[in-house]
Backbone as a ProteinNet text record, in pm:
[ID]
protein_1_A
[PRIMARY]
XXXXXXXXXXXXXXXXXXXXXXXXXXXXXXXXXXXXXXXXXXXXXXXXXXXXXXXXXXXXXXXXXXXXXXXXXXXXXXXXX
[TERTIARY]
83.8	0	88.9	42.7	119	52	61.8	-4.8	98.4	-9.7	23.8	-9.5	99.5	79.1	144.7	28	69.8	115.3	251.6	320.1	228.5	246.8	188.2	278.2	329.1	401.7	552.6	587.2	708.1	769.5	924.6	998	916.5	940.9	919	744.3	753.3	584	522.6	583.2	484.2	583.7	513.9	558.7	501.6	566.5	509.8	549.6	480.7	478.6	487.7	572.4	495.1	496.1	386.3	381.8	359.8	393.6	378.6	344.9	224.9	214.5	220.1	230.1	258.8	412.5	483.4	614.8	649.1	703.1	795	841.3	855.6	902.2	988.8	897.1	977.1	944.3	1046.4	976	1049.2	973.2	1006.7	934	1037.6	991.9	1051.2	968.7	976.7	1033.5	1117.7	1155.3	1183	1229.3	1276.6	1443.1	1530.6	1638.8	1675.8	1729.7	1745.8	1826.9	1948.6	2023.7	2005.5	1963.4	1850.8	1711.3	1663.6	1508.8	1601.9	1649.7	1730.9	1739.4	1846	1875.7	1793.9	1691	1536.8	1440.6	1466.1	1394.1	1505.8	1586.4	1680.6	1665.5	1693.3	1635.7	1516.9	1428.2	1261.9	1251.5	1310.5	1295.7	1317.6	1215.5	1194.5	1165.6	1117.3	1102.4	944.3	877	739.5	669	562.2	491.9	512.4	402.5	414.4	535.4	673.7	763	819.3	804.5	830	754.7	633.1	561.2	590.8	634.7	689.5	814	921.2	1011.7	1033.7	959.8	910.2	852.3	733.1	598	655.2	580	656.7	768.1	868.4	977.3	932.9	994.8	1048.9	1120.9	1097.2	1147.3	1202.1	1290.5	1244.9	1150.7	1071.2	969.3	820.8	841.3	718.5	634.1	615.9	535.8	530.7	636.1	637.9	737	773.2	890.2	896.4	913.1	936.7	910.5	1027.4	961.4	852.5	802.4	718.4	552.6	601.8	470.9	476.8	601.2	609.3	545.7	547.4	466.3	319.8	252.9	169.8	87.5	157.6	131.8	78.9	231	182.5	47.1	24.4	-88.8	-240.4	-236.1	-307.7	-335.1	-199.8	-235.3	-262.4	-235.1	-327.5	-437.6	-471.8	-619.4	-694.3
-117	0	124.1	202	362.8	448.4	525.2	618.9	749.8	891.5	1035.2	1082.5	1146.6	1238.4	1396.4	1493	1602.2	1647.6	1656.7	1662.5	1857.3	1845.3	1981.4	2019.1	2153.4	2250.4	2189.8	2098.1	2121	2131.6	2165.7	2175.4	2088.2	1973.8	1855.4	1922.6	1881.7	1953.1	1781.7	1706.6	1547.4	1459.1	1339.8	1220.5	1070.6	1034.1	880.9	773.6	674.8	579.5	458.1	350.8	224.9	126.8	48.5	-65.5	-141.6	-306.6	-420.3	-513.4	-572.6	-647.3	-634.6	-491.1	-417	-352.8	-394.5	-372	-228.5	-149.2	-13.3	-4.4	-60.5	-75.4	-16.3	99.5	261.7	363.3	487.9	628.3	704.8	821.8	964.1	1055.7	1160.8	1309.5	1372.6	1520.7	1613.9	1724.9	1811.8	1919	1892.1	1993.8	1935.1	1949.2	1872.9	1876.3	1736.7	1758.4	1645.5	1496.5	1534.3	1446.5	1383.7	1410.4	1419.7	1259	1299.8	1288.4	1160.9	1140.3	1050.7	916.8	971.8	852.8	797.6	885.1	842.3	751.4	776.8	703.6	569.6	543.8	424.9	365.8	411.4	320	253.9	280.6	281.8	147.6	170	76.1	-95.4	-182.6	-302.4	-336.3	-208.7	-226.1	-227.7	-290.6	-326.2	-183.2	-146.8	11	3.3	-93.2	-1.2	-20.1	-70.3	-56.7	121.8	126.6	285.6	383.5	334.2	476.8	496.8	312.1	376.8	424.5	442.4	468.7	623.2	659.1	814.1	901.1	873.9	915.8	1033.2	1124.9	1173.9	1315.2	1249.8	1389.2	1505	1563.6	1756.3	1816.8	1908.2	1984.5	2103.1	2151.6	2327.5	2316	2414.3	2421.1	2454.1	2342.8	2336.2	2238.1	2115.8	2001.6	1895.1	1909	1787	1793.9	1757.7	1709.9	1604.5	1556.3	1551.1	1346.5	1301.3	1166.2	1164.5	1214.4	1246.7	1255.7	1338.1	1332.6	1187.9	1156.7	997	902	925.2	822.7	848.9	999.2	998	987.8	964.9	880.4	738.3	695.8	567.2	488	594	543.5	615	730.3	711.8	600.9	562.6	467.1	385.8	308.8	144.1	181.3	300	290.4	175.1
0	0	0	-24.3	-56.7	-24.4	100.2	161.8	154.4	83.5	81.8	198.6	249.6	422.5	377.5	455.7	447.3	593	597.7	776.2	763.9	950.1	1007.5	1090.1	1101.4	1164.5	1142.8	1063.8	994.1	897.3	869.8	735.3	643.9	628.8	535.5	459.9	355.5	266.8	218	193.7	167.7	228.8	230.4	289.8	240.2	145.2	75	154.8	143.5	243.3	232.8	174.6	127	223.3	245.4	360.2	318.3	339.6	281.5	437.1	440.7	518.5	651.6	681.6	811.8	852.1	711.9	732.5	642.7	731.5	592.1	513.9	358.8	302.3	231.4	203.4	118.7	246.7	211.6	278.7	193	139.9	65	117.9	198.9	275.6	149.3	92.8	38.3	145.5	78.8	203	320.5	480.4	568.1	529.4	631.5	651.1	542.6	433.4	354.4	381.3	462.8	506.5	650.1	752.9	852.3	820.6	707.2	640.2	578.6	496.3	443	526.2	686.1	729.1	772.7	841.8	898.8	782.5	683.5	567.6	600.4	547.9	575.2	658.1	768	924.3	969.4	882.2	934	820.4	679.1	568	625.4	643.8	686.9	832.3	903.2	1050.2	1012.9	1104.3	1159.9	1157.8	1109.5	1140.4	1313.6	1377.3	1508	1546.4	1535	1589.5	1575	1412.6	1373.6	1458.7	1503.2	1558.5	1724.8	1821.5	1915.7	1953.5	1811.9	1868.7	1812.1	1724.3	1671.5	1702.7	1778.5	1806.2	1969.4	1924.6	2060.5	2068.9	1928.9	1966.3	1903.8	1933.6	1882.2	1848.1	1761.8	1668.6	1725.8	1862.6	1912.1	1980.9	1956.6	2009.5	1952.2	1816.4	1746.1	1828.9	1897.4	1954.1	1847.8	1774.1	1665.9	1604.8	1483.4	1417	1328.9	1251.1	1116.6	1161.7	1257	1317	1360.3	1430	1536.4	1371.8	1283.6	1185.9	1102.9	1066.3	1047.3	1062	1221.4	1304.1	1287.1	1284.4	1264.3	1182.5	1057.8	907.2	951.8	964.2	993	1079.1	1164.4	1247.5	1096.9	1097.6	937.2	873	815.9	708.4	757.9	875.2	935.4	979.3	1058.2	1057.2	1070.6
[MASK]
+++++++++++++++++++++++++++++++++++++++++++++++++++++++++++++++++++++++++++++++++

């Protein structure tokens, strides 16, 4: 499956998603910190969704109340629904 996310109150402007079977398969963040967004895409690629969302879910950016993992995760809980 391939789920479009529009992140809120940060850098990053889209977020593609592919899941296979409950697993992460792909991730592509638009905008945001590119190299940052990168390794976070890499790391997440073959981990379990909810494993991705409890170890994401949560941080911060400054002092926006979110951050770029942190909207990740909240994709992910999106797309399983």
């Amino acid at each position: 499956m391939t789920y479009e996310y529009t992140p809120r109150g940060v850098c990053s402007r889209k977020m593609i998603i592919e899941i296979d079977d409950g697993i992460v398969t792909d991730v592509q963040i638009m905008g945001g910190c590119n190299g940052n967004l990168q390794g976070i895409s890499s790391l997440v690629k073959g981990m379990p969704v909810d494993e991705v969302i409890k170890r994401l879910e949560g941080i911060n950016c400054g002092f926006k109340g979110t951050s770029c993992p942190d909207q990740l995760a909240k994709a992910l809980k999106e797309a399983t629904e």
